[in-house]
C-alpha positions, 0 to 999 in steps of 0.5 A: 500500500502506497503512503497517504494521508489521513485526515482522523477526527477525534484522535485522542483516544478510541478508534480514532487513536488506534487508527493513527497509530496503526497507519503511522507505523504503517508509513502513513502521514496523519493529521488528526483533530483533538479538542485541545493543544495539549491534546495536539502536543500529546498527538504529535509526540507519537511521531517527529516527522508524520503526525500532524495535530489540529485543534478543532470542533467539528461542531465549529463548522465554521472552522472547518473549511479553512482547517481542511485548506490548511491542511492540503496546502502545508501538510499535502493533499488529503488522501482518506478523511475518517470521520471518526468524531462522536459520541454516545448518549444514554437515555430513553427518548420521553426523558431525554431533552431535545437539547441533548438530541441537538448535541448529537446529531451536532457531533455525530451527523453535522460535523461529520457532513462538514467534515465531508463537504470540506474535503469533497471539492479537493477530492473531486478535483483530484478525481480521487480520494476515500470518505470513511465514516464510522458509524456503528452497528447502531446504524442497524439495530437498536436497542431501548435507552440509546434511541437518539444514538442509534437515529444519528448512527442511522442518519450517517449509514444513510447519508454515506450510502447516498454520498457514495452513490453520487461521487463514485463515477468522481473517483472518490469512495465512500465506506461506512464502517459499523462496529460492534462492541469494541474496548474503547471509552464509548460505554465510559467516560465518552457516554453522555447520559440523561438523568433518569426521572420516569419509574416506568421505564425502570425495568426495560431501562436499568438492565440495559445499562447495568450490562452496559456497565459491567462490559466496559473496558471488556469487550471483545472488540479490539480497537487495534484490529479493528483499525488495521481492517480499516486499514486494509480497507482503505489499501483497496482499489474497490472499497466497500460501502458498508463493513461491519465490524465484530462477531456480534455486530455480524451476529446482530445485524443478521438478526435484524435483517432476518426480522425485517424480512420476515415482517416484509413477507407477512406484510406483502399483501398489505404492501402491494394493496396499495398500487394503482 
């Protein structure tokens, strides 16, 4: 695989870092945002010569133009941008307040668009370049207590399968990567999480997330494999739009496809009653 560069938001910690660091021994050059300058200076000791922090937002989506420009015009032209910024929120829907909706579609949608329509023109002028956003495998199923996670996961699978349709004939490639449950922070210190104020969701709700609990820090996942299967994905001529990520998102994706056909098969006369 030939050297590129990498443009990684959110490289302070989780998949994000992982990927970095994988790429950077892999000869790669970096950029990757982070929130804060000492956060770009713990970055950028991970390699004199090949990693290249910026303190950005990517809620500032004001800021994210002149970032990416900078970017290609001292650093060099971006070769893959991994959206890779996000969070997850905990929090049944009645509880939770649109605010906290707002936020997260703010980093996990909105950023990530920005991020997108930032690099596009560079790319497409190119005629070349690869757009990776992870998603998760949230973006296909869900589950009671992180419904506003699961609809902005849902949004990006959708809007990345969209941008890949219409950039593929430009040269540029676009695959969503959904993992599963991986031993990053998401279930830790990067959970948002609304207090709970409604008894009556007590006994869908509090399983959930004791297990949730008790499972952080020991997932099967393994956020190094996961960022050299990247990796691998990004080395490819003809990416893929969707990859998923782990034996349980496998497992529960196919679970979830079962049921949606099983449900469109009992419903199919109802469906095709409505034509002409």
């Amino acid at each position: 695989m030939r050297s590129r560069t990498l443009l990684i938001t959110g490289v302070s910690s989780g998949f994000g870092r992982a990927l970095a660091q994988e790429a950077l021994a892999a000869g790669h050059t970096v950029v990757g945002t982070v929130r804060s300058v000492q956060a770009k200076q713990d970055f950028e000791s991970l390699s004199t010569h090949a990693a290249f922090g910026r303190v950005l937002d990517v809620t500032d989506v004001d800021a994210i133009d002149g970032v990416v420009a900078e970017i290609e015009a001292t650093v060099g032209p971006i070769d893959v941008l991994v959206n890779n910024a996000g969070y997850g929120h905990e929090g049944t829907m009645e509880e939770s307040p649109m605010s906290d909706l707002r936020r997260q579609f703010d980093v996990n949608v909105f950023g990530a668009v920005a991020m997108m329509k930032a690099v596009l023109p560079h790319m497409r002028a190119r005629r070349r370049g690869h757009i990776v956003n992870i998603t998760s495998m949230g973006g296909y199923i869900t589950m009671p207590g992180i419904t506003y996670y699961c609809g902005s996961k849902f949004a990006l699978e959708g809007i990345s399968e969209a941008l890949g349709k219409e950039v593929a004939a430009l040269g540029i490639a676009v695959t969503a990567v959904a993992p599963g449950s991986f031993r990053t922070d998401w279930a830790g210190r990067s959970m948002a999480r609304t207090p709970r104020s409604i008894p009556d969701y007590d006994a869908i709700f509090d399983p959930i997330r004791k297990a949730r609990e008790q499972v952080s820090g020991k997932q099967l996942g393994d956020p190094a494999k996961a960022a050299r299967a990247m990796l691998a994905v990004i080395a490819l001529d003809h990416p893929p739009a969707h990859l998923l990520l782990g034996s349980d998102a496998l497992k529960l994706v196919r679970e979830k496809m079962a049921a949606l056909e099983r449900d469109i098969a009992e419903w199919e006369a109802v469906t095709v009653s409505t034509d002409g």
